[in-house]
C-alpha positions as CSV (number, residue, x, y, z in Angstrom):
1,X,-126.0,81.2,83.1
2,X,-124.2,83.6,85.4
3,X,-127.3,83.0,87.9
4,X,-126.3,79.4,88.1
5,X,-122.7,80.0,88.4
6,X,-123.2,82.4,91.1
7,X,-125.6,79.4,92.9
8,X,-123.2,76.8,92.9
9,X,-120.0,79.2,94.1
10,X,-121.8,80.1,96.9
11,X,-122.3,76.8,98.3
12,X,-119.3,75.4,97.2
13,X,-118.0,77.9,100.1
14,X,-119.9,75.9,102.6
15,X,-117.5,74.5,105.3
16,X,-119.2,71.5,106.3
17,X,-119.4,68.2,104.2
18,X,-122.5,67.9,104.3
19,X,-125.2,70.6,104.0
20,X,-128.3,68.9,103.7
21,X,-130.8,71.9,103.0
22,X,-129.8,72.4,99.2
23,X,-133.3,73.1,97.8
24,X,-135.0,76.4,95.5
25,X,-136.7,77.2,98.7
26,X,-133.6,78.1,100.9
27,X,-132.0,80.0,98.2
28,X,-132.3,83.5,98.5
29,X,-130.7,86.9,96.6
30,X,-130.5,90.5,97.8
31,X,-131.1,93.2,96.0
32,X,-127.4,93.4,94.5
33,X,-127.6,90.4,93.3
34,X,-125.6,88.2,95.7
35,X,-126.7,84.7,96.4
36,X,-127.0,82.9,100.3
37,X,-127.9,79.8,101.0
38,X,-130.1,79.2,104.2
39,X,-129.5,76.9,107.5
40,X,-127.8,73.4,106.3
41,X,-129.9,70.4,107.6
42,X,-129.7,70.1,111.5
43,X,-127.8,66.8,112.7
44,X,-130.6,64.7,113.9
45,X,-132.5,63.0,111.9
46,X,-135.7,65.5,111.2
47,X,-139.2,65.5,108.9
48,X,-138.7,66.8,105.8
49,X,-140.6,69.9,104.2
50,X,-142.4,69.3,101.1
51,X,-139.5,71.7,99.7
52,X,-136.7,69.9,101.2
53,X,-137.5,66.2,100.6
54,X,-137.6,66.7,96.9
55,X,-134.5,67.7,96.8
56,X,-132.5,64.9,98.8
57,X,-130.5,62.1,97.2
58,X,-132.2,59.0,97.5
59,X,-129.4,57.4,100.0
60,X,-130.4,60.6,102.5
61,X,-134.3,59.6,102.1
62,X,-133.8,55.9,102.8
63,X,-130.9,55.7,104.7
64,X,-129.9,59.0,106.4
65,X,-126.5,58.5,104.7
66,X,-125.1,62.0,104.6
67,X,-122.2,63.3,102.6
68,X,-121.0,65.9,100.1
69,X,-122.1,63.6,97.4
70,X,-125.3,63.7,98.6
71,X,-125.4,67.7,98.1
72,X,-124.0,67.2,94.6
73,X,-127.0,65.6,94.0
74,X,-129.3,68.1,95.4
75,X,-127.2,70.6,93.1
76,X,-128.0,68.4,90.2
77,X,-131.7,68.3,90.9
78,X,-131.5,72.2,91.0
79,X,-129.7,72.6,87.5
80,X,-132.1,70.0,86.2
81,X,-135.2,72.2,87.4
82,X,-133.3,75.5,86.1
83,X,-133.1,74.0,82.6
84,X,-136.3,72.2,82.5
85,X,-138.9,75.0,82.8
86,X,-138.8,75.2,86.8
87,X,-140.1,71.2,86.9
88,X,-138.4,68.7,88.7
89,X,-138.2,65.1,86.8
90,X,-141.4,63.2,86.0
91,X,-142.9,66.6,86.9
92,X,-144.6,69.6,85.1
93,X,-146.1,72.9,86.3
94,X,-148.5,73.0,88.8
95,X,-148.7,69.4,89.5
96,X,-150.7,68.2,91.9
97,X,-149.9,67.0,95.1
98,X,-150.6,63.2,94.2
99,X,-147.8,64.1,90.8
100,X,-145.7,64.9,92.9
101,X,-144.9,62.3,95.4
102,X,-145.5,59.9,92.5
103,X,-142.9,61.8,90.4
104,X,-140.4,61.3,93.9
105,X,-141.0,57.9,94.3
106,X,-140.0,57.0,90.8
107,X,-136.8,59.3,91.4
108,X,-136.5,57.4,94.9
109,X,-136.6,54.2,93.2
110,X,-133.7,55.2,90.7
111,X,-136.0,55.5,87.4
112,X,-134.1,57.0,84.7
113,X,-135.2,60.7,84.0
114,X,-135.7,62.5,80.3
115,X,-132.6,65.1,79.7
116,X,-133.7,68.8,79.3
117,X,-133.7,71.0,75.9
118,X,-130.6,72.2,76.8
119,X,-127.2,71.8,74.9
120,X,-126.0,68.0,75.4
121,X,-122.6,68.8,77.5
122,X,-124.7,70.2,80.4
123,X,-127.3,67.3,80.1
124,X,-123.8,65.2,81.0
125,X,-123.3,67.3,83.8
126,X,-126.9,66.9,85.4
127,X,-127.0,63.5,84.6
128,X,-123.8,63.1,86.1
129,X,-124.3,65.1,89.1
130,X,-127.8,63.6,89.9
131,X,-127.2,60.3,89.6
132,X,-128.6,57.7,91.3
133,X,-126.2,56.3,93.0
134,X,-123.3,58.5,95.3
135,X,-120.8,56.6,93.5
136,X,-121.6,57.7,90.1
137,X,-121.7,61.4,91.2
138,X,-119.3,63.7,90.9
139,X,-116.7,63.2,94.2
140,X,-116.9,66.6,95.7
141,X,-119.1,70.0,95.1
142,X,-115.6,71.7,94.1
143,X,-115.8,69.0,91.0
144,X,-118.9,69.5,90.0
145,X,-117.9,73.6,89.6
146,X,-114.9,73.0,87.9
147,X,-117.3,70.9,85.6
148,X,-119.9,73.6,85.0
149,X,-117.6,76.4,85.1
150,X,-115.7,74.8,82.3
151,X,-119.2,74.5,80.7
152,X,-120.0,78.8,80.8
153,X,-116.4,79.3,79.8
154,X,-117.5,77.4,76.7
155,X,-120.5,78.8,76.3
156,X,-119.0,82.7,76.5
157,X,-116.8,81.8,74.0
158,X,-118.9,80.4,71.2
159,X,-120.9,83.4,71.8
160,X,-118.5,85.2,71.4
161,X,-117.5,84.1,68.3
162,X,-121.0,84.2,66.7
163,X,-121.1,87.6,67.8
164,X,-117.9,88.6,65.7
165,X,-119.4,85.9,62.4
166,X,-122.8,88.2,62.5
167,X,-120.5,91.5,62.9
168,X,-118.7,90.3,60.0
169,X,-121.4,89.1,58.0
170,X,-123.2,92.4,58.7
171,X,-120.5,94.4,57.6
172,X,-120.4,92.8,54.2
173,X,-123.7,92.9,53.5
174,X,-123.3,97.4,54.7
175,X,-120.3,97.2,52.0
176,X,-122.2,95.5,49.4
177,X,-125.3,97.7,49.9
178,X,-122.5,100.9,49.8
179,X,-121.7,99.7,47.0
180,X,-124.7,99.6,44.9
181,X,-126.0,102.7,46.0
182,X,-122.7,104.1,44.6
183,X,-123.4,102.4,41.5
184,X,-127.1,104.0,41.1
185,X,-125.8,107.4,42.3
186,X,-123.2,107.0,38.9
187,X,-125.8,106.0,36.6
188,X,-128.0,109.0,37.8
189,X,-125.3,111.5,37.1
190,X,-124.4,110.0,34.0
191,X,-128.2,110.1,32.9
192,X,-128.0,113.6,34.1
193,X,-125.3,115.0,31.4
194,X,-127.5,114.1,29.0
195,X,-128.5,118.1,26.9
196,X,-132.4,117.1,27.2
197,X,-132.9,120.2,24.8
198,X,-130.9,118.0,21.9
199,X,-133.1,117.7,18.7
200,X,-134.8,114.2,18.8
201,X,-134.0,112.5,15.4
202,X,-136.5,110.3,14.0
203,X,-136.4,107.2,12.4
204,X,-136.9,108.1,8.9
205,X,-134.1,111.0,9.1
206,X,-131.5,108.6,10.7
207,X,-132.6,106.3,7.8
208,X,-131.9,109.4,5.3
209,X,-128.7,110.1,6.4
210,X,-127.3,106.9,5.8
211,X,-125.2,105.6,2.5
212,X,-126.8,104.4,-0.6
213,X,-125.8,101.1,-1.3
214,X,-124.9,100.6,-4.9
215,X,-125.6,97.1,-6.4
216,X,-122.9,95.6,-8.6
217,X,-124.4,94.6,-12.3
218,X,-124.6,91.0,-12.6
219,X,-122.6,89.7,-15.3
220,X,-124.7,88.1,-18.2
221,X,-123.3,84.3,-18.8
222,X,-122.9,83.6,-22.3
């Protein structure tokens, strides 16, 4: 999660409107963690990498129409890939080369895509940011980060809620198990006082010791 965040705040720093070169391959990290994004997409028209083209939105692979919405939906094909094992849509891993334009042309052509495993309020926000059409995308980059940031706040704070619900349920169950081993610890001592020198008495002396019973004479009925 905080790798994502870190993704999308570093381009959302990108002057220009339009970046064009928002794909895994021109992502990169140094060894502090820090997150750049490579050269945007030169201004002439160019032949796209293998890397690059399945990452554009469709109005920048048929018509060369470039704006910011059309990096929101680059971003949206990143955080689909991210929560879908590393594949892009219609894809899986290690496709072949033949799967793979296939899978592009069906995303070119606008075919609706499955959602991810993940949880259903950032399903919203990749559907929402990778959708077809511009107009349907989020306006700007800076929306689609207020979006997802709004998300991991979430997120960090359900966490941290189940965190304190196990620390709680885990301290009861310490108490309860303090408890009974209090309990035992008692009954041992009390077994303890016990004189095990005391003269056993057996059954037919306890029966000895007790009263005779006297029976009452029945009274003869004349």
């Amino acid at each position: 999660m905080a790798l994502k965040t870190a993704v999308i705040s570093s381009i959302g720093l990108v002057e220009s409107s339009f970046h064009g070169n928002i794909n895994a391959a021109n992502i990169s990290f140094d060894e502090e963690g820090n997150v750049a994004l490579g050269e945007p997409l030169g201004k002439e028209k160019i032949r796209y990498t293998a890397d690059q083209i399945e990452y554009v939105a469709p109005e920048v692979f048929w018509n060369d129409e470039r704006s910011e919405q059309a990096d929101v939906y680059s971003l949206g094909m990143l955080m689909y890939t991210w929560a879908n094992a590393g594949c892009l849509p219609f894809l899986y891993p290690d496709a072949t080369a033949t799967d793979r334009a296939e899978a592009l042309r069906r995303r070119m052509s606008g075919e609706s895509f499955e959602k991810t495993t993940v949880s259903g309020k950032l399903n919203k926000i990749i559907k929402k940011a990778a959708a077809f059409k511009a107009a349907d995308r989020y306006a700007t980059i800076a929306q689609l980060q207020e979006a997802f940031a709004a998300f991991a706040a979430e997120v960090e704070a359900n966490s941290a809620a189940m965190g304190e619900k196990l620390a709680a349920v885990k301290a009861k169950k310490q108490q309860e198990a303090n408890m009974m081993a209090n309990i035992l610890a008692a009954a041992e001592a009390a077994t303890a006082t016990t004189d095990p020198n005391a003269p056993k008495v057996t059954k037919k002396e306890r029966k000895k010791a007790e009263p005779v019973k006297t029976e009452e004479k029945k009274k003869l009925s004349l």
